[in-house]
C-alpha positions as CSV (number, residue, x, y, z in Angstrom):
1,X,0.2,-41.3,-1.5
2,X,1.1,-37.9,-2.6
3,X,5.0,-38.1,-3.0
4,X,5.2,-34.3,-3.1
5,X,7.8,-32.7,-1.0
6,X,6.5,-29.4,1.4
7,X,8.7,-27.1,3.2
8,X,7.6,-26.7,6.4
9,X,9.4,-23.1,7.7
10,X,9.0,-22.5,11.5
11,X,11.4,-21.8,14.3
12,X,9.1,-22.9,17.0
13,X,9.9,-27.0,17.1
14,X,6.8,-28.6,18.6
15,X,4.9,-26.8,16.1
16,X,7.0,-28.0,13.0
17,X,7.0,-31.8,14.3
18,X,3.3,-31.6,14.9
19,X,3.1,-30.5,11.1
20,X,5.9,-33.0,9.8
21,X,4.0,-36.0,11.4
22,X,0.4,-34.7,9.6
23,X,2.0,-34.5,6.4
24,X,3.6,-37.7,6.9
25,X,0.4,-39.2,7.8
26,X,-1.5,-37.9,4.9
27,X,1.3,-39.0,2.0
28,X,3.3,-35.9,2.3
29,X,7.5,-36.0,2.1
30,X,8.8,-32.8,4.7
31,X,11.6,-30.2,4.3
32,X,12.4,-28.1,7.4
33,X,14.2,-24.8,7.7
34,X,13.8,-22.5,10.8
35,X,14.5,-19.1,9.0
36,X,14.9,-17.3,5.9
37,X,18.1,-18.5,5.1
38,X,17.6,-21.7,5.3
39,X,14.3,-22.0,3.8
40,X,16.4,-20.2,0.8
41,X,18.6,-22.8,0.8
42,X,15.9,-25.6,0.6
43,X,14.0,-24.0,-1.7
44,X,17.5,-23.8,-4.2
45,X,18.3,-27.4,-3.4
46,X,14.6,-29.6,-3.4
47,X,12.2,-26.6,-5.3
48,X,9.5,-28.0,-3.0
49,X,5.5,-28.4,-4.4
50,X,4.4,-26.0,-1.3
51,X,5.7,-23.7,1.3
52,X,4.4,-23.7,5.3
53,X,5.7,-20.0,5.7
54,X,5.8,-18.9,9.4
55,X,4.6,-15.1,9.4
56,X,7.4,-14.3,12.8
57,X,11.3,-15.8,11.2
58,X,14.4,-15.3,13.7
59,X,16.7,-13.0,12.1
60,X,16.2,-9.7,10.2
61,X,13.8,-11.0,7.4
62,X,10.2,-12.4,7.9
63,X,8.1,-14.9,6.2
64,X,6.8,-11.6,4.8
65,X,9.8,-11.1,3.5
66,X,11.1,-14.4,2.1
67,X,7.2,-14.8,0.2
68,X,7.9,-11.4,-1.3
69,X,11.3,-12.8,-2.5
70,X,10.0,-15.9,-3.9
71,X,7.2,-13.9,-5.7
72,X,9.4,-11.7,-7.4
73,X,11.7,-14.5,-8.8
74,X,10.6,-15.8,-12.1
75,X,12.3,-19.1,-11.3
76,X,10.5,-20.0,-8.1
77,X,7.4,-17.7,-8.1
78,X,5.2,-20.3,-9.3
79,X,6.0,-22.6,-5.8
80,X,2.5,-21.9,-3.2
81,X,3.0,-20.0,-0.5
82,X,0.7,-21.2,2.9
83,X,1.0,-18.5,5.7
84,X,1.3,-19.6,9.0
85,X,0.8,-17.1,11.8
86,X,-1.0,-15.9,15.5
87,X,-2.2,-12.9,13.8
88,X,-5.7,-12.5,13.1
89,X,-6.1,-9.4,11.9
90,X,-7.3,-8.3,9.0
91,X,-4.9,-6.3,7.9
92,X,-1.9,-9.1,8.5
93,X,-4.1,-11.4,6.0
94,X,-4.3,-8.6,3.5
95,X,-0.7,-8.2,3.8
96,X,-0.1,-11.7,3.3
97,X,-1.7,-12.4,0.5
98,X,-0.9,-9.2,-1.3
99,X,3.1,-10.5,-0.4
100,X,1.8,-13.5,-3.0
101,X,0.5,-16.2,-0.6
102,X,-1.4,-18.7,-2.2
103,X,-3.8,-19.3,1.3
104,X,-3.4,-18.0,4.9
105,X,-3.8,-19.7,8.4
106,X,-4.2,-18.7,11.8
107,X,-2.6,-20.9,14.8
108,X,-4.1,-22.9,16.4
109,X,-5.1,-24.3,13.2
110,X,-6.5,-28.6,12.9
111,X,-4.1,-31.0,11.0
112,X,-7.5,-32.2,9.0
113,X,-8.0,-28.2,8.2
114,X,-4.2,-28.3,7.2
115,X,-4.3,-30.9,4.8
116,X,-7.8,-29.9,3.1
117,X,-5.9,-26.0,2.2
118,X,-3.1,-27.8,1.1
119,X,-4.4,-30.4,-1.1
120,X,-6.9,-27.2,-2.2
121,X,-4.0,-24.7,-3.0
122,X,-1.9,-28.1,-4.8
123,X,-4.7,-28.0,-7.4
124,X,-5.3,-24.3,-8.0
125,X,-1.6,-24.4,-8.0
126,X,-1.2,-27.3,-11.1
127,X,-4.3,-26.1,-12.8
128,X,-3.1,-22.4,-13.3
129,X,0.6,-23.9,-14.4
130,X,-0.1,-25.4,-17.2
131,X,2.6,-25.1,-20.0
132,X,0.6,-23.7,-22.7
133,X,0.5,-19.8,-23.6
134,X,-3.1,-18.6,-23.4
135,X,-3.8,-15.9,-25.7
136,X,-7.1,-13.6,-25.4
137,X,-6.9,-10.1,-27.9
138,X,-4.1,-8.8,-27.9
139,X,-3.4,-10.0,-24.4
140,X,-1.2,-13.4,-24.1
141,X,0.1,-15.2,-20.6
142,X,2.8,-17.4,-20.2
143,X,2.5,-19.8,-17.1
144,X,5.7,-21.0,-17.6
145,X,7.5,-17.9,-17.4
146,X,4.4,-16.3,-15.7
147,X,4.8,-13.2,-18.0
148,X,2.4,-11.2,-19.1
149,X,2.3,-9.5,-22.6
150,X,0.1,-7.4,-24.2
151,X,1.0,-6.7,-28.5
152,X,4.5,-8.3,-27.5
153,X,5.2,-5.4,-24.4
154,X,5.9,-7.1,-20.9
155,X,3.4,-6.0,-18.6
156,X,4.9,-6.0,-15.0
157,X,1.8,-7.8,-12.9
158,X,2.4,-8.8,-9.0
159,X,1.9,-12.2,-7.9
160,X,-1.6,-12.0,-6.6
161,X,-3.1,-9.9,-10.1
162,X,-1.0,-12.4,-11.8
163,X,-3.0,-15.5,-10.3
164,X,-6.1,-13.1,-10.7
165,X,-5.7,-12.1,-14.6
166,X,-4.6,-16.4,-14.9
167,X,-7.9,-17.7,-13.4
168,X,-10.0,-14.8,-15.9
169,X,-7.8,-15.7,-18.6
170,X,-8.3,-19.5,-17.9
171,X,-12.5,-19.4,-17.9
172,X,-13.1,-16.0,-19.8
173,X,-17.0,-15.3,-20.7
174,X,-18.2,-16.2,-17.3
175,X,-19.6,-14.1,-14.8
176,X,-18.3,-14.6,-11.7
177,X,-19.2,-13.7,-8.0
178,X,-16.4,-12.2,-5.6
179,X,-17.0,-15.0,-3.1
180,X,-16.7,-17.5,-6.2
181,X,-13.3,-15.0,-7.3
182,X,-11.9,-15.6,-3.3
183,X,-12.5,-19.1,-3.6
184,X,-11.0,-19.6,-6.8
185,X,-8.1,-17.5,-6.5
186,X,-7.3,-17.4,-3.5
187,X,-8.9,-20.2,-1.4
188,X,-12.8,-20.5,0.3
189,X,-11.4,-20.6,4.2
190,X,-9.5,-17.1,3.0
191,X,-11.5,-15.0,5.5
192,X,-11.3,-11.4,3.6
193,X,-14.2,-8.7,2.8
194,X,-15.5,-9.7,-0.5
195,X,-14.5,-6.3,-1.3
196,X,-10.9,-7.2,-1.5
197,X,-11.5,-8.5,-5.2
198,X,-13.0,-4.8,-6.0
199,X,-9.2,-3.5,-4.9
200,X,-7.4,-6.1,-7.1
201,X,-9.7,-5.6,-9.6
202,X,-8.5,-1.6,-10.3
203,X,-5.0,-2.7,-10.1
204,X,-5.4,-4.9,-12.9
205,X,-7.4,-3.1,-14.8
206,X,-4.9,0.3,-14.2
207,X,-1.9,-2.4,-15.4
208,X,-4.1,-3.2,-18.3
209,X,-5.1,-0.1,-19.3
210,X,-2.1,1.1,-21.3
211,X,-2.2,-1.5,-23.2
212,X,-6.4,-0.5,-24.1
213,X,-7.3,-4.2,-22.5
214,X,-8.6,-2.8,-19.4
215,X,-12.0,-3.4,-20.8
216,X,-11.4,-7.0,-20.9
217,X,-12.8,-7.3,-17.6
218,X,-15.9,-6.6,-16.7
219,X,-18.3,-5.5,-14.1
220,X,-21.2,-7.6,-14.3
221,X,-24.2,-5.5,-12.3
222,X,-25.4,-7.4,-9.3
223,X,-23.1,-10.6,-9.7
224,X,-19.3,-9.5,-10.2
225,X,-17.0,-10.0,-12.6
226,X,-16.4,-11.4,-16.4
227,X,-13.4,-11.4,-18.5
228,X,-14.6,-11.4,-21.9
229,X,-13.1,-10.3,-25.1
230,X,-16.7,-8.7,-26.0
231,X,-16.9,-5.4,-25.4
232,X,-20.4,-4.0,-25.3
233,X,-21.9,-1.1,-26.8
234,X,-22.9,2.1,-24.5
């Protein structure tokens, strides 16, 4: 039994009691809210372990929206974000996650699938909130604040370089694939181009380089990526 609260945030009901009764069944405790406002509300009063954000929200803000607020508040960034929408596009999942969700699902989805990205984004979630300050260079991040310095100067990172820069930071001097970066990062049933990583990538690296710890990551030629605090010679 898991003993971990979820709020579940979806207007449609049959939808939301179908996913109350799988989490119930698997060990899970529910919170519901049918729109922004009061998923706000639920999120102030219970800080749940995880968040089933509709993408479509009655009212004038979206599940877009409300992730995008979570994200950019130091005090509740750290909750997961799991998308829930009838989009399957491309584009909408590349919008979702770059709003800070943690994992992304299309309806119809399976209650088994459901439980497996939850109980998968619950880990990456505690393993990259850990309360100690890692410290690479001149580069340090703080999971408990989720800040990022570099030579004491805040470096303002969004939510999904953030997660990004905290998995390199958490296993530097590895080489590691883009599949392997997806999976790790942001989840193996994340269906995005492997490519995706190469876009997340430059942003880091452009946030980085200011601070000269750009060339902390990497380009490893015909794997991926490394985060490593040896810089070769040219």
């Amino acid at each position: 039994m898991y003993n971990e609260q979820i709020l579940i945030v979806e207007d449609e009901p049959a939808i939301r009691e179908m996913v109350v009764m799988t989490l119930e069944m698997a060990g899970f405790d529910s919170l519901q809210a049918t729109d922004v406002s009061e998923a706000h509300q639920q999120v102030v009063d219970h800080r749940p372990a995880l968040i089933l954000l509709d993408w479509m929200l009655p009212g004038d803000k979206s599940g877009i929206d409300f992730c995008r607020m979570l994200k950019s508040d130091e005090l509740l960034a750290e909750i997961p974000v799991i998308m829930l929408t009838a989009k399957s596009e491309e584009d909408s999942k590349v919008h979702g996650l770059d709003a800070g969700a943690d994992d992304y699902m299309t309806k119809p989805f399976s209650t088994r699938e459901l439980i497996s990205r939850i109980k998968a984004v619950l880990r990456r979630s505690n393993a990259l909130s850990a309360d100690k300050t890692i410290e690479i260079g001149k580069l340090s991040l703080d999971p408990k604040s989720q800040r990022v310095m570099a030579s004491g100067q805040i470096i303002d990172v969004g939510p999904t370089e953030y997660r990004l820069l905290a998995f390199f930071m958490s296993h530097p001097e590895r080489a590691y694939t883009r599949t392997q970066l997806l999976d790790q990062v942001w989840g193996g049933n994340v269906y995005i181009e492997d490519r995706t990583i190469d876009v997340h990538i430059k942003r880091l690296r452009k946030l980085l380089r200011p601070h000269d710890c750009d060339k902390l990551i990497q380009t490893v030629r015909g794997t991926g990526y490394r985060f490593s605090s040896f810089v070769e010679a040219k």
